[in-house]
N, C-alpha and C positions, 0 to 999 in steps of 0.2 A: 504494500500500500504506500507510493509513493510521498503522497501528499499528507500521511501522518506518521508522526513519532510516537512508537508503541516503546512502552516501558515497561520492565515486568514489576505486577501487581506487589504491593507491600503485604508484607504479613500483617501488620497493623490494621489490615480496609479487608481481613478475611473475617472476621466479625462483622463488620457492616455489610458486607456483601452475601455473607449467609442469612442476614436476618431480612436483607433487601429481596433477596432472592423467596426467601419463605415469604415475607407479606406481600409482594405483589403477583404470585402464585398462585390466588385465589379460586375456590373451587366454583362449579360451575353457575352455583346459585345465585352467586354476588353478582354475577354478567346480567343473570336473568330476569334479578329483582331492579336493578339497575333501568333495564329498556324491555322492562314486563308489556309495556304495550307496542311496542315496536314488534318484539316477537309474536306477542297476542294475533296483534294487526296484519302484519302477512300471513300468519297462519290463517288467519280468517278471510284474507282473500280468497284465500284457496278452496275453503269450503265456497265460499259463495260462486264462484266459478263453476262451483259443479252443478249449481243452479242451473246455466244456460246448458248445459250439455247433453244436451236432446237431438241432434240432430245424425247421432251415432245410434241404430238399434233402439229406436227412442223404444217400441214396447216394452221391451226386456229392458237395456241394459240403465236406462232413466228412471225407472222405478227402484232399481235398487239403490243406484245412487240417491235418490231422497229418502229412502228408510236408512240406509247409512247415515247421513245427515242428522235426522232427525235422533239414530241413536246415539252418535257423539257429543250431543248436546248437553246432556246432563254432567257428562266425562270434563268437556271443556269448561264447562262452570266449576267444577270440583278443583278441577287443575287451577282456573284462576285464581282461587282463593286458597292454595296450596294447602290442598287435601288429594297428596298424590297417591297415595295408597288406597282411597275411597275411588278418586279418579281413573289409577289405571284396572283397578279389580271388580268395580261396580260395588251393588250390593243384592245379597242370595233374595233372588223372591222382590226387586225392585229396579232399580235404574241399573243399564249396563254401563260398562268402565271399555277404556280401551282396548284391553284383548278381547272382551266381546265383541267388539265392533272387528277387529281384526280378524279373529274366527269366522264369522260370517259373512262380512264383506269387503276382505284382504283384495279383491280386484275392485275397487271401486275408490275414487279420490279420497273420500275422508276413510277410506279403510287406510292408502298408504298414509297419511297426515296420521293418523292411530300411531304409524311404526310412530313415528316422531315425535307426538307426545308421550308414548310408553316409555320408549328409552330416555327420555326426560328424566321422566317420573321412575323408572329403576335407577338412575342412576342418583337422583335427590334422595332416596330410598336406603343407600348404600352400596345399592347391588349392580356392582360396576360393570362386569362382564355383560351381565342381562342387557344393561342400558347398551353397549356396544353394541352387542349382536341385533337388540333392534334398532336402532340407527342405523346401522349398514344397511337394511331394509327400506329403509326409507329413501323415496326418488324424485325431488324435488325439483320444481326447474323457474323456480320464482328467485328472488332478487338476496333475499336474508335468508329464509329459513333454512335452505339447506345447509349455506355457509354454518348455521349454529348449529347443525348437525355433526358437522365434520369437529368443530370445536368443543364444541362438549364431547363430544367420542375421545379427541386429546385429554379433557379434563379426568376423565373416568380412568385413558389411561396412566396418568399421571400419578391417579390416587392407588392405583394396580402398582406404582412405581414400573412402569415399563417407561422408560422414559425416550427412547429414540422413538417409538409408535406413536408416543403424546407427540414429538418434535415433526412427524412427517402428518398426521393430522391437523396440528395447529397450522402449518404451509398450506396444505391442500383448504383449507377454511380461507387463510387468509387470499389465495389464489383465485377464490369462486368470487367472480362476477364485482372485483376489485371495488372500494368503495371506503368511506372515510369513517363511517358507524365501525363497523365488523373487519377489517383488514388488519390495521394499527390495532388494532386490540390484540388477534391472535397472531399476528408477527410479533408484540411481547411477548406473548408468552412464549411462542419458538426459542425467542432469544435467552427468555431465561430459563427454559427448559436445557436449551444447550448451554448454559452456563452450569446450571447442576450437573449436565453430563461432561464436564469438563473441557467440551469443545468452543475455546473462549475466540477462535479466532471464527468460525462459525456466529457467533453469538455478537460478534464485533459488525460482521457481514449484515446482517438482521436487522438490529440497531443503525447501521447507516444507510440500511432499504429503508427504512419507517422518518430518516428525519428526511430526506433526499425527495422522498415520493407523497408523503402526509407531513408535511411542516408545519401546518398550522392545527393540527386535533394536540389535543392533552400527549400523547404519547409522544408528535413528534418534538415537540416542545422541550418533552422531558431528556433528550435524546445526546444532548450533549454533557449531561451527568451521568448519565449510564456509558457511555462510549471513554468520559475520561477516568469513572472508576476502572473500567481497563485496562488503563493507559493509555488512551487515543487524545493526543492534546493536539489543536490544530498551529 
């Protein structure tokens, strides 16, 4: 890197840098409660989209899409108000939850939008792997919400401590459909994921993608205190 002078890191700034690294590490909830209607909001594009989509097999395949609709309805209220255990399981003999809807109408839009709030809702739950594996399921081609798919899949695995699959999901998040909400966010965390994995000249790379390309959001701002805790002074 021509145009900076890297120094190697003091022992003195490995206590600040561990506890830098641990608080701004934040697991996926804090993103969530942060821009709950931002994700709310696209997500619900997407159901009402399936409103118009009649003009496919409209006998058959239009009815199912509004009994799916109407069965996520009570899931999605539950989820708002973070009751995700109520939300993705339902209750026996009353309102169905997310896997019910995914059970029964896994081919229909708010069946895949199900994958994506289950795996939410497993992974706020604890149950990290779960939340993965339904996340990968989920096929989104709208503007945010799959980006949060891909990034919360990183936060889950981060908490699994696999931490190169957290680093190569938080990229592929920040990668989809580029954007100054959702990119700068999980290009942090890439960078301090590879800071944990020891990979500081990686993590150097990150940090001068985020102040170079989003200069003006909170992260890019931040971007010259994280680049000269590593020694990157211009």
């Amino acid at each position: 890197m021509a145009d900076h002078k890297v120094k190697t890191t003091q022992a003195d700034n490995q206590e600040e840098q561990s506890f830098d690294i641990q608080k701004s590490l934040y697991k996926a909830e804090d993103f969530y409660e942060k821009n709950k209607n931002v994700i709310l909001g696209a997500a619900l594009v997407i159901v009402v989209a399936v409103g118009g989509f009649f003009g496919y097999n409209k006998l058959v395949k239009a009815p199912r899409e509004l009994k799916a609709q109407k069965m996520i309805f009570h899931a999605q209220n539950n989820f708002a108000v973070d009751s995700f255990a109520r939300a993705l399981n339902g209750i026996k003999g009353g309102e169905e939850g997310f896997l019910q809807v995914i059970d029964k109408y896994s081919n229909t839009q708010a069946g895949n939008l199900a994958h994506y709030y289950a795996g939410v809702c497993y992974v706020k739950l604890g149950e990290y792997q779960k939340g993965i594996d339904m996340l990968s399921q989920f096929k989104g081609n709208d503007l945010v919400v799959q980006a949060m798919a891909y990034g919360i899949t990183g936060d889950a695995y981060m908490e699994l401590n696999k931490v190169p699959e957290a680093i190569d999901a938080y990229k592929k998040a920040a990668a989809y459909n580029p954007n100054e909400l959702t990119s700068p966010t999980f290009l942090m965390r890439a960078g301090l994921a590879s800071e944990k994995a020891g990979k500081t000249d990686e993590a150097i790379k990150i940090y001068q993608q985020i102040k170079d390309q989003y200069p003006t959001t909170a992260e890019g701002r931040d971007m010259d205190k994280y680049l000269a805790r590593l020694g990157v002074v211009r």
